[in-house]
PALOZA-318044 format. One record per residue (C-alpha): x, y, z. Coordinates in steps of 0.1 Angstrom, whole numbers, plus 2048, in hexadecimal, padded with zeros to 3 digits. Layout:
XYZ;...
***
This chain:
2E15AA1F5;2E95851F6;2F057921A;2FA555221;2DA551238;2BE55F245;2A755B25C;286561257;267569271;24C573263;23A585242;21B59924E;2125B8242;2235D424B;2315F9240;20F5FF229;223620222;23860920D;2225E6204;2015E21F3;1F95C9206;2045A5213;20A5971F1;21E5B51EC;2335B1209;235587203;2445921E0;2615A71F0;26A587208;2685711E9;27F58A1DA;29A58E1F8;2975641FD;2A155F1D8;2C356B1E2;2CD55A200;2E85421F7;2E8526210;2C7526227;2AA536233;29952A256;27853525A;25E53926F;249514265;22A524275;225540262;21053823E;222550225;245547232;23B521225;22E52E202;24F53D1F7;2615251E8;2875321E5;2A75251D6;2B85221F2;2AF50420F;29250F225;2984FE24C;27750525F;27550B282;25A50C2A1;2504F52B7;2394E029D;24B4BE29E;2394B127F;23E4D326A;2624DF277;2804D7272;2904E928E;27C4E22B0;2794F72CF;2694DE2E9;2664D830E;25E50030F;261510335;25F532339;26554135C;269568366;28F563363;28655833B;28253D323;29251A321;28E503304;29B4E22F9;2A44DF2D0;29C4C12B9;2A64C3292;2964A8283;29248D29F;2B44972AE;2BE4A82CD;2D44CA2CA;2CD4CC2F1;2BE4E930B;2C250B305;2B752B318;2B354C314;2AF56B32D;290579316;26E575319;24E572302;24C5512E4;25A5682CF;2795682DE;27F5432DD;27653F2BF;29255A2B8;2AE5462C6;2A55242B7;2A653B297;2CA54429E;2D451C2AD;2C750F28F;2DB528276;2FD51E290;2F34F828D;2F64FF268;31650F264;3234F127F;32450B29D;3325002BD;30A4FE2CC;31C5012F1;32A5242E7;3065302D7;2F75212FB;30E53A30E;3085572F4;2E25532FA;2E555231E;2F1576319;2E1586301;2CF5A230E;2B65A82EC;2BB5CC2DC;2B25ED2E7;28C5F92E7;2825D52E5;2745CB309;2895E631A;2815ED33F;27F609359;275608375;262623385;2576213A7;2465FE3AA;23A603389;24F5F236A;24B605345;2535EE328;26160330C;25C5F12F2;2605F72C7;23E5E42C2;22D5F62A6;21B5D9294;1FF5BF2A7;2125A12A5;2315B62B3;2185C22CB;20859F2D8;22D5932D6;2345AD2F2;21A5A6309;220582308;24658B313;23759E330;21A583338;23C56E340;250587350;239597365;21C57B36D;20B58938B;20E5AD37F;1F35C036E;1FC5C834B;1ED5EA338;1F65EF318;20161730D;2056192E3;21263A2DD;20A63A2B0;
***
């Protein structure tokens, strides 16, 4: 597989059904990056992601002005969602929002702005597209029962896991927040 771009979030361990260990699963990202043809944008807080060294162009992005190369700054998050500006490299791309919750999330959509800032995107038309994205199904999905609200959620790893609660910190601030992992 050879994509054009991709977009890369993180490399922790994870499936030890399949990897050794972390240097096992930083080989197979080493691996997959080796055949992206024009760019990878990756996570720039995330150690391993800055030791691969692919031969494609590697655009970080975060919200580490001296590290990044793709900003997300002036962060507000509200219990209606998150709303960022963007900087790449010194220069306003403008404000963006999205109707999702948790860090994760924005740093998810200044993934996909910087990939569509790239490929000279209309960044008016990604704006709108992110206003109505929705996320995918058994990520942050909720029913309400009674007064109380159940997050179904795919969350199988700790960092998926913190990433979740952090979305529901924001959503649900004054609410009590337990926790059920069903292995």
């Amino acid at each position: 597989y050879a994509p054009d771009y991709a977009i890369l979030t993180n490399i922790d361990f994870d499936h030890p059904d399949y990897y050794e260990d972390i240097n096992d699963v930083t080989r197979a990202f080493s691996d997959f990056a080796n055949h992206v043809k024009k760019a990878i944008f990756a996570w720039g807080d995330d150690p391993h992601l800055r030791l691969l060294q692919p031969k494609a162009d590697v655009y970080y992005y975060g919200t580490n002005s001296e590290q990044d190369d793709f900003v997300a700054t002036n962060i507000r998050k509200s219990t209606q969602g998150s709303h960022f500006d963007v900087v790449f490299r010194g220069q306003s791309l403008g404000e963006f929002s999205v109707p999702l919750f948790g860090q994760h999330s924005i740093l998810n959509a200044l993934s996909v702005i910087a990939v569509a800032y790239m490929e000279k995107m209309d960044l008016s038309l990604i704006k709108s597209f992110l206003m109505t994205y929705q996320g995918v199904k058994r990520r942050f999905s909720e029913k309400q029962i009674a007064d109380i609200t159940v997050i179904d959620d795919y969350a199988h790893h700790p960092t998926e896991i913190d990433a979740t609660l952090d979305a529901a910190r924001q959503k649900y601030p004054n609410k009590q927040i337990i926790a059920i992992f069903q292995p």
